[in-house]
Every structure is written in structure tokens, then in C-alpha cells.
KOLMAR-676911 format. One record per residue: residue in three letters; x, y negated, z of N, C-alpha, C in turn; residue number from 1. Coordinates in nm, 3 decimals, always signed. Example, Ala and Ser with C-alpha at 12.3 -4.5 7.8 and 13.67 -1.06 7.14 Angstrom:
2
    r     n_px     n_py     n_pz    ca_px    ca_py    ca_pz     c_px     c_py     c_pz    k
  ALA   +1.319   +0.569   +0.780   +1.230   +0.450   +0.780   +1.320   +0.330   +0.780    1
  SER   +1.285   +0.225   +0.708   +1.367   +0.106   +0.714   +1.290   -0.003   +0.787    2
***
This chain:
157
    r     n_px     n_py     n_pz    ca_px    ca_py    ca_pz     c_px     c_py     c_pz    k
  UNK   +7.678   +1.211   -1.218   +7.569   +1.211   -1.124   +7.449   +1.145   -1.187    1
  UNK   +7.363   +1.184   -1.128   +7.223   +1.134   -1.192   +7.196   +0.991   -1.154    2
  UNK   +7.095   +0.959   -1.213   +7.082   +0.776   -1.114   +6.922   +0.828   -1.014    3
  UNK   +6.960   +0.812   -0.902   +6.851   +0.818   -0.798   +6.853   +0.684   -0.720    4
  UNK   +6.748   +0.611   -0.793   +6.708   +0.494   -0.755   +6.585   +0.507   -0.667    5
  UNK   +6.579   +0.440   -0.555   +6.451   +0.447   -0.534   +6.317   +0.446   -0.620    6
  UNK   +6.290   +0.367   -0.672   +6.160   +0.360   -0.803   +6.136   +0.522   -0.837    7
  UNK   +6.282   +0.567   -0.927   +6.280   +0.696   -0.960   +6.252   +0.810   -0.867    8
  UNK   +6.310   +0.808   -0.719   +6.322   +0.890   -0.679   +6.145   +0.916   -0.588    9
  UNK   +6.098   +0.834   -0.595   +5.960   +0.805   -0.558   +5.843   +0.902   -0.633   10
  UNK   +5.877   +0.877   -0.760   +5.768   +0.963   -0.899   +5.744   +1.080   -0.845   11
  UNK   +5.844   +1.156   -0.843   +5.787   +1.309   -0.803   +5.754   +1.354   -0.700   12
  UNK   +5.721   +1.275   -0.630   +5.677   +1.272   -0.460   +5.502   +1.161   -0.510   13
  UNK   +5.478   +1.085   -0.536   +5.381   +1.093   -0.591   +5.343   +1.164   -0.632   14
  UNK   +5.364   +1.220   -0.781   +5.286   +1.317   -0.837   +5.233   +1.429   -0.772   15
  UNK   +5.310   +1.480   -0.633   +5.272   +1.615   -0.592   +5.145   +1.580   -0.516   16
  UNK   +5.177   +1.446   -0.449   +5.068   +1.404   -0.346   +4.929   +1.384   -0.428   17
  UNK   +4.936   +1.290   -0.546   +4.795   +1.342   -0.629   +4.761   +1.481   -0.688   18
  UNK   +4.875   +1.574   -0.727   +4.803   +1.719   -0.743   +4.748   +1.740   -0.647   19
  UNK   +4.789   +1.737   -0.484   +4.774   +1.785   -0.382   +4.631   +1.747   -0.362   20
  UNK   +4.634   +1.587   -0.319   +4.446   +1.553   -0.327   +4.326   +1.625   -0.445   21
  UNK   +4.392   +1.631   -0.590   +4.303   +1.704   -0.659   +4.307   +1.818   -0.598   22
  UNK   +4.372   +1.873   -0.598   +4.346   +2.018   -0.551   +4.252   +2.020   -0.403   23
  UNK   +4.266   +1.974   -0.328   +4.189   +1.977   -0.196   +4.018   +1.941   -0.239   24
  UNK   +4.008   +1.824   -0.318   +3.911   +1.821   -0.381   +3.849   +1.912   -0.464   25
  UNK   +3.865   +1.980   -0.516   +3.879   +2.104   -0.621   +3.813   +2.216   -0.532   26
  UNK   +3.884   +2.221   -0.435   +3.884   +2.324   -0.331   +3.752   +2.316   -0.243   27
  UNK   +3.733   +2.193   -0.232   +3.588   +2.135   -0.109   +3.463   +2.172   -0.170   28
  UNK   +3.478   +2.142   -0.321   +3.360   +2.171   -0.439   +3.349   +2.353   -0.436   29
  UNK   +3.406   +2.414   -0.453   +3.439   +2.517   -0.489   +3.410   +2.593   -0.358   30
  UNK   +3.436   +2.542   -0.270   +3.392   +2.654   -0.113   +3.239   +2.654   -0.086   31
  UNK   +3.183   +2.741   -0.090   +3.052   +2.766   -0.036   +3.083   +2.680   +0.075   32
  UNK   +2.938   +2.598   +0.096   +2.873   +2.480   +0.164   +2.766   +2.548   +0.234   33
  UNK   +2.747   +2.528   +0.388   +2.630   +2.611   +0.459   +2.532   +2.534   +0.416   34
  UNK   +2.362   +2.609   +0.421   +2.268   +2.545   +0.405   +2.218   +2.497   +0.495   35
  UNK   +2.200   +2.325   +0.565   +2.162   +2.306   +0.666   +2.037   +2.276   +0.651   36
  UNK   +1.971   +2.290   +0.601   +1.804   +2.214   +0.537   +1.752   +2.276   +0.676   37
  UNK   +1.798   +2.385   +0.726   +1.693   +2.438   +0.864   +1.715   +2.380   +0.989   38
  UNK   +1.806   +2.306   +0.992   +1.806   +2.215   +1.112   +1.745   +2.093   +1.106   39
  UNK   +1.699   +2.051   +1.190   +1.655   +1.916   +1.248   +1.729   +1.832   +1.227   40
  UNK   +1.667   +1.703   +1.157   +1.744   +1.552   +1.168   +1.752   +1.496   +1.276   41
  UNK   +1.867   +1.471   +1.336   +1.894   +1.409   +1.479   +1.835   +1.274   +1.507   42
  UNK   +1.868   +1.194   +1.372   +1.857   +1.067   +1.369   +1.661   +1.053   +1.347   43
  UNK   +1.562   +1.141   +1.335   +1.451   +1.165   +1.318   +1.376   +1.146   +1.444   44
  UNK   +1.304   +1.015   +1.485   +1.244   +1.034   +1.610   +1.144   +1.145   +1.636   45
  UNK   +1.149   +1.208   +1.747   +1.016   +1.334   +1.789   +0.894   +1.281   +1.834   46
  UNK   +0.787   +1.298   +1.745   +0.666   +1.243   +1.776   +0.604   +1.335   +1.813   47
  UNK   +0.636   +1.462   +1.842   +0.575   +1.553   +1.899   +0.512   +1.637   +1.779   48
  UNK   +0.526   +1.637   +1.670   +0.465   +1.717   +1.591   +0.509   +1.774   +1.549   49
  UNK   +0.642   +1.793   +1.581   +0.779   +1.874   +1.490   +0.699   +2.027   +1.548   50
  UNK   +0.671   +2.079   +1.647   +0.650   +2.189   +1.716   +0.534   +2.234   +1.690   51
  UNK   +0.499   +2.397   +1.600   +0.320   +2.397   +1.640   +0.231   +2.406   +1.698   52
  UNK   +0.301   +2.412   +1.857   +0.194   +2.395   +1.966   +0.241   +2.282   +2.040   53
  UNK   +0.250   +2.157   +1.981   +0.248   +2.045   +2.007   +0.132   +2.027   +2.076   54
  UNK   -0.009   +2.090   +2.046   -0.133   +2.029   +2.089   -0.139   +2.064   +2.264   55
  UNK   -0.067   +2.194   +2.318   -0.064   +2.264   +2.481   +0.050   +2.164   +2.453   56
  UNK   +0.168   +2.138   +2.470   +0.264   +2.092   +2.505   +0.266   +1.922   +2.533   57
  UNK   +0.151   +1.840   +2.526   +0.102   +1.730   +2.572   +0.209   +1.591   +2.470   58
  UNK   +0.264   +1.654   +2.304   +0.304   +1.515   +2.261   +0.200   +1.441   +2.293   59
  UNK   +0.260   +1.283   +2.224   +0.175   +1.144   +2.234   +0.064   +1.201   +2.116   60
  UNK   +0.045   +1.282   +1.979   -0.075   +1.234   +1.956   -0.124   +1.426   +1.913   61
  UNK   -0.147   +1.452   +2.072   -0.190   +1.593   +2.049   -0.336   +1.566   +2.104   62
  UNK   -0.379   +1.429   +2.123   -0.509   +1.443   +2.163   -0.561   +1.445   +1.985   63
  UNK   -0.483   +1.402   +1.912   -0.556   +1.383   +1.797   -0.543   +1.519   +1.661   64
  UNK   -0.488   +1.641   +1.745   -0.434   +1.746   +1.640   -0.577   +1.828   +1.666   65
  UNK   -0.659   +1.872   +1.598   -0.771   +1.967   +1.578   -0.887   +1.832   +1.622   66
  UNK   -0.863   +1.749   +1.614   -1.004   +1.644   +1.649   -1.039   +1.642   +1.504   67
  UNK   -1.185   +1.600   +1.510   -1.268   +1.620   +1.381   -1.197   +1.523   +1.282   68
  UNK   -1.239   +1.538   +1.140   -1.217   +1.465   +1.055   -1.324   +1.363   +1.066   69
  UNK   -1.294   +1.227   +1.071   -1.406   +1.131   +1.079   -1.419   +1.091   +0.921   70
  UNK   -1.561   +1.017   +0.898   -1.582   +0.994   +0.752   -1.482   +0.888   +0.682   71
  UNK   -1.458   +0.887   +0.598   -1.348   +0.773   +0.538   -1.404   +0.627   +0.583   72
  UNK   -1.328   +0.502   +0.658   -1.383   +0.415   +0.629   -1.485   +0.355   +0.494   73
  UNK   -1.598   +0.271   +0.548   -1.662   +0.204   +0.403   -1.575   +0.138   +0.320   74
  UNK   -1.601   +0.116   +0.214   -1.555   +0.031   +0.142   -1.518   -0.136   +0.164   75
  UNK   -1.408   -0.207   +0.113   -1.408   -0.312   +0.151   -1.533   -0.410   +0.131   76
  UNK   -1.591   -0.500   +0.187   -1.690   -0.613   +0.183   -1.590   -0.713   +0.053   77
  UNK   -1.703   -0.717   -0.078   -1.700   -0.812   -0.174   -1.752   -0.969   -0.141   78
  UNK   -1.658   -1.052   -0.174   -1.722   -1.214   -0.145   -1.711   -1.250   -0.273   79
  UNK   -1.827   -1.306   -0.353   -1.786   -1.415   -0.453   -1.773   -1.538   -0.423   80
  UNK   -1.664   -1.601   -0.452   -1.619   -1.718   -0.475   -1.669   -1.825   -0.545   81
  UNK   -1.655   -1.766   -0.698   -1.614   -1.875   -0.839   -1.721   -1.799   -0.913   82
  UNK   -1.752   -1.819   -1.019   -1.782   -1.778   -1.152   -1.730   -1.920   -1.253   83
  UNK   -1.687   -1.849   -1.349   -1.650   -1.941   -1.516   -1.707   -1.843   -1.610   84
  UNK   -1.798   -1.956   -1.674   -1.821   -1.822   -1.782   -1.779   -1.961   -1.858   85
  UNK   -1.734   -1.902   -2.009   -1.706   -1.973   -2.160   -1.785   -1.856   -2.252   86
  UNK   -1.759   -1.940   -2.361   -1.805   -1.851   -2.523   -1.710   -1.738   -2.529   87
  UNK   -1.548   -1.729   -2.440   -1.435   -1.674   -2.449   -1.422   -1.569   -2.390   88
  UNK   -1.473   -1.627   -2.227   -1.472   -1.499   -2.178   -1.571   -1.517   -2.010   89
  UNK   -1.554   -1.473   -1.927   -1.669   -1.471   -1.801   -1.608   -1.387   -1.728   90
  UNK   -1.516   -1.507   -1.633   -1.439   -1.466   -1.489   -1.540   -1.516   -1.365   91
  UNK   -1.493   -1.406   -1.257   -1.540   -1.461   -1.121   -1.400   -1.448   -1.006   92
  UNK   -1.414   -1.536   -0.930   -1.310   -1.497   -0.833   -1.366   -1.416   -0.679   93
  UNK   -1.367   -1.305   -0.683   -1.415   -1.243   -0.591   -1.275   -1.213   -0.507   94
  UNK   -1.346   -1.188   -0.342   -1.181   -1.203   -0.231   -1.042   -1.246   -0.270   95
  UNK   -1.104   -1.374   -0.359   -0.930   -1.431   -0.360   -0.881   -1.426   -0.511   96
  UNK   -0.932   -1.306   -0.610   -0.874   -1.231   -0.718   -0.958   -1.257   -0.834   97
  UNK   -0.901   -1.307   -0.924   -1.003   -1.346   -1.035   -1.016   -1.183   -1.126   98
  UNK   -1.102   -1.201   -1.153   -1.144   -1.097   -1.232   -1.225   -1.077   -1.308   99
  UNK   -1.191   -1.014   -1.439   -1.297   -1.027   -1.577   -1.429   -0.944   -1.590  100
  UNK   -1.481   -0.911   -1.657   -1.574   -0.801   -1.712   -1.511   -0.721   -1.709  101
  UNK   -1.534   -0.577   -1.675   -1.492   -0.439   -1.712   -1.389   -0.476   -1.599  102
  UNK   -1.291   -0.517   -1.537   -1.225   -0.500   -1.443   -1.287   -0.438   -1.346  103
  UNK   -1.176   -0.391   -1.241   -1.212   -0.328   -1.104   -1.165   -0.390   -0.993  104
  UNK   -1.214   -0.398   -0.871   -1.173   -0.477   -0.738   -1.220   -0.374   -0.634  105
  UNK   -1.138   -0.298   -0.537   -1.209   -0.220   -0.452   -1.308   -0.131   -0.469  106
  UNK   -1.240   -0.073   -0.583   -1.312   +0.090   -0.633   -1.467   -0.008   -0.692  107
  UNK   -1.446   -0.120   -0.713   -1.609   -0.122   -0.748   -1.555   -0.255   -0.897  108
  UNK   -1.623   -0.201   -1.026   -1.635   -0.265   -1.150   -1.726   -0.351   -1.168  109
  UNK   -1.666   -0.434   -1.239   -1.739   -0.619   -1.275   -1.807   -0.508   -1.404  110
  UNK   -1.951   -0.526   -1.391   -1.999   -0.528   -1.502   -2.082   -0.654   -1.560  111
  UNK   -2.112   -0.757   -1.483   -2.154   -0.865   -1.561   -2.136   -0.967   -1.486  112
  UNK   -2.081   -1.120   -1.559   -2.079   -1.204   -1.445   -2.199   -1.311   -1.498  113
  UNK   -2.250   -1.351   -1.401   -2.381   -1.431   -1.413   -2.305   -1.586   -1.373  114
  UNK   -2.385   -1.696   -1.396   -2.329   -1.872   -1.310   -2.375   -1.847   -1.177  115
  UNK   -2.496   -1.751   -1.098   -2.502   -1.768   -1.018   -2.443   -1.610   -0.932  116
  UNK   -2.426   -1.504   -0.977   -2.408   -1.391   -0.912   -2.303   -1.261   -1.029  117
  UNK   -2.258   -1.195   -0.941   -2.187   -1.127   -1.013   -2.243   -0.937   -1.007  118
  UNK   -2.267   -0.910   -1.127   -2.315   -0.739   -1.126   -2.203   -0.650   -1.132  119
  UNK   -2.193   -0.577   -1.002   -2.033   -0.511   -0.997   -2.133   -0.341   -0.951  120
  UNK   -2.043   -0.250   -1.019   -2.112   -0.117   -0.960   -1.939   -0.011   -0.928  121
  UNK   -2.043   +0.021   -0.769   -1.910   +0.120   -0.683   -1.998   +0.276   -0.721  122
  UNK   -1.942   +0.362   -0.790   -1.988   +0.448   -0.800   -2.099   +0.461   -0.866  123
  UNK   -2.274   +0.500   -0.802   -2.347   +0.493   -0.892   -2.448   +0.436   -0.857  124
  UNK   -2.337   +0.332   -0.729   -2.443   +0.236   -0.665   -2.411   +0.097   -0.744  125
  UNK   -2.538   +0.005   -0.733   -2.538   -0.153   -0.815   -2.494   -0.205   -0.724  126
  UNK   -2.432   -0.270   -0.706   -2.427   -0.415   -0.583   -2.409   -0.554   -0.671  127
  UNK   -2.457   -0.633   -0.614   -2.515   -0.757   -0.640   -2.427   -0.903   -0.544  128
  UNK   -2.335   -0.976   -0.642   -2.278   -1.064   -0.528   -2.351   -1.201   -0.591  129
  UNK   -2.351   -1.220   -0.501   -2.412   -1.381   -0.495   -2.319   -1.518   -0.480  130
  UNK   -2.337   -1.601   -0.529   -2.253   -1.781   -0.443   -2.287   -1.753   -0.332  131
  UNK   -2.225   -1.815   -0.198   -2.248   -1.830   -0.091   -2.364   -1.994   -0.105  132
  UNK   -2.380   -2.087   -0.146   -2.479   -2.172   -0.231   -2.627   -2.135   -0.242  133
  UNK   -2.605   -2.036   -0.318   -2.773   -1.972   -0.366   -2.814   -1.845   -0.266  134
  UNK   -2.735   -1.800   -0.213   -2.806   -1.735   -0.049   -2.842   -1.807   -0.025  135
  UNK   -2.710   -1.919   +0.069   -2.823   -1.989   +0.168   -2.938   -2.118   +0.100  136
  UNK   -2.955   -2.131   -0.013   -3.130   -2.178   -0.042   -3.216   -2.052   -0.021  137
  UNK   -3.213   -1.924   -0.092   -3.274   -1.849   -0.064   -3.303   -1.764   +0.092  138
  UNK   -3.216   -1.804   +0.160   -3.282   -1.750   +0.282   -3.284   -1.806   +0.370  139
  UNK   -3.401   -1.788   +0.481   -3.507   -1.881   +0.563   -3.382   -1.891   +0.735  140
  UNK   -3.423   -2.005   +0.762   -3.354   -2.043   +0.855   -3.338   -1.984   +0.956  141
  UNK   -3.204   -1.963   +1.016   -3.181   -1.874   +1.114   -3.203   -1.929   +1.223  142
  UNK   -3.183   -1.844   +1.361   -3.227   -1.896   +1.489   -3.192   -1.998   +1.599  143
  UNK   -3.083   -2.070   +1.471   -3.005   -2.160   +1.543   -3.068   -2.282   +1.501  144
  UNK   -3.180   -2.292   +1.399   -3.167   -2.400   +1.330   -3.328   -2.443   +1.317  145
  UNK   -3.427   -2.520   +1.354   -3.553   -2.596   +1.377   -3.613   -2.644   +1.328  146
  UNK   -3.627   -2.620   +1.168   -3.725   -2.715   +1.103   -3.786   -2.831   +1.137  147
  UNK   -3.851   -2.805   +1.259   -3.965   -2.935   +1.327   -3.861   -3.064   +1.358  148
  UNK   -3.740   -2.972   +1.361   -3.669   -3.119   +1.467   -3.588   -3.149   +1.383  149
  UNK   -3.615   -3.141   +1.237   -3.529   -3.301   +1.133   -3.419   -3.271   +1.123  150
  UNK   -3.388   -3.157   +1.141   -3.256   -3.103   +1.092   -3.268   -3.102   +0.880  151
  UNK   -3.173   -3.082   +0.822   -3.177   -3.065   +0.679   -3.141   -2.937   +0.618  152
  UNK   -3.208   -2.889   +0.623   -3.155   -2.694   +0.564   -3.139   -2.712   +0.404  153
  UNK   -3.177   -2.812   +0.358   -3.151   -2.798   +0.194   -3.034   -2.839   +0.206  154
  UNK   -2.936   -2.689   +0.108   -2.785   -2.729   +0.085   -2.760   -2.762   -0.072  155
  UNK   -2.873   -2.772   -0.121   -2.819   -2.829   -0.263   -2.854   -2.959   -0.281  156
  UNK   -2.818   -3.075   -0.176   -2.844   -3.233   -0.167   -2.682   -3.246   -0.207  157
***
């Protein structure tokens, strides 16, 4: 008689069970797969635009489907901060971000930095930033503020 030990008698009952999984696997690859690309994601919230007459059918933003194109917002507003100039090199810190010569900040290029102002051009316009310092010496007192009555408008004391 043969020896049928458990251990032994186990092997070939394994083995069939992994042909068996390869094969099913084998088989899953191998079967034409429907194409679902034309259905809808369930898990996809409906904002109303899935449909093309969303605009009669009252989604949330069908007031905004055929409304005009409005102009691009302006550009962001430049603040200078800082200027450093050295023999080395000539940084300014404009909104926060230091930045060299030839750099860019908001579509608009440092072309020169001055101790008191920085020459940056957006396109093929110049713009001109200033210290917040040397504005206000250069410009005349606003309507809050009285000369006659001993107030001090000079800010470079």
C-alpha cells in the first residue's frame, strides 16, 4: 500500500485548486469586457450640466450657460516692500516675494530695482512701484488730515 499521510495526501488537491484559480484568472483576462465609458459615474455629483439642455431644465448654474463672457479679471495689485541693492546683485521684496532683476511676479517683470522704486513691465505697459515712505512725502495731505492744526505730515522725522 502506498503511504497516504495527510501532508501527502493534501498536495494534489492543492495543486488543482491553484491551476483552477489560474485558470479562472486566465479566463477573466481573456473574455471580452463591456465598454462602460458611456455610462454615467454614479458616485459623480449632478450639477446640472451633465444634460444639453440643462439651460430650459432650470440646473443650479443654467442662469450662467450662454451668459456673456466677462473680461478676465485685472491683474493682481503690486506692493513694494524692500529694496537691497549690492555690487552683487539688486533684490526687492514685492507682495511678500523677493525678487531679482529679470524675474517675474504676476505676469509683470522686474526690470530695474532702484533704493527708492522698482521698474517692473506687464506687457508693454511700464509700471512704476514705489516705498510706501516716498509716496507718502510726495503726496499732499489727504482729507483727513489739517495742516493749520499742528498735526505732523512729515514721515521722514
Amino acid at each position: 500500500m502506498s503511504d497516504l499521510s495527510p501532508s501527502n495526501a493534501a498536495l494534489p488537491h492543492a495543486s488543482c485548486i491553484v491551476a483552477l484559480l489560474i485558470g479562472m484568472l486566465l479566463a477573466n483576462q481573456a473574455w471580452p469586457q463591456d465598454d462602460l465609458s458611456h455610462l454615467p459615474d454614479p458616485t459623480r455629483p449632478d450639477l446640472g450640466l451633465n444634460d444639453m439642455n440643462a439651460e430650459t431644465k432650470g440646473g443650479p448654474f443654467s442662469d450662467l450657460l450662454g451668459a456673456p463672457v466677462d473680461e478676465p479679471p485685472p491683474p493682481p495689485q503690486l506692493s513694494l516692500q524692500y529694496t537691497l541693492i549690492s555690487d552683487k546683485r539688486r533684490l526687492a521684496v514685492i507682495n511678500g516675494s523677493i525678487i531679482a532683476e529679470g524675474e517675474f511676479i504676476a505676469d509683470a517683470q522686474i526690470i530695474e530695482v532702484r533704493p527708492e522704486q522698482v521698474i517692473a513691465r506687464r506687457g508693454e505697459k511700464e509700471i512704476i512701484l514705489s516705498l510706501a515712505r516716498y509716496q507718502a512725502k510726495n503726496e499732499e495731505p489727504g482729507p483727513d488730515t489739517d495742516p493749520e492744526a499742528g498735526e505732523d505730515n512729515d514721515v521722514s522725522k
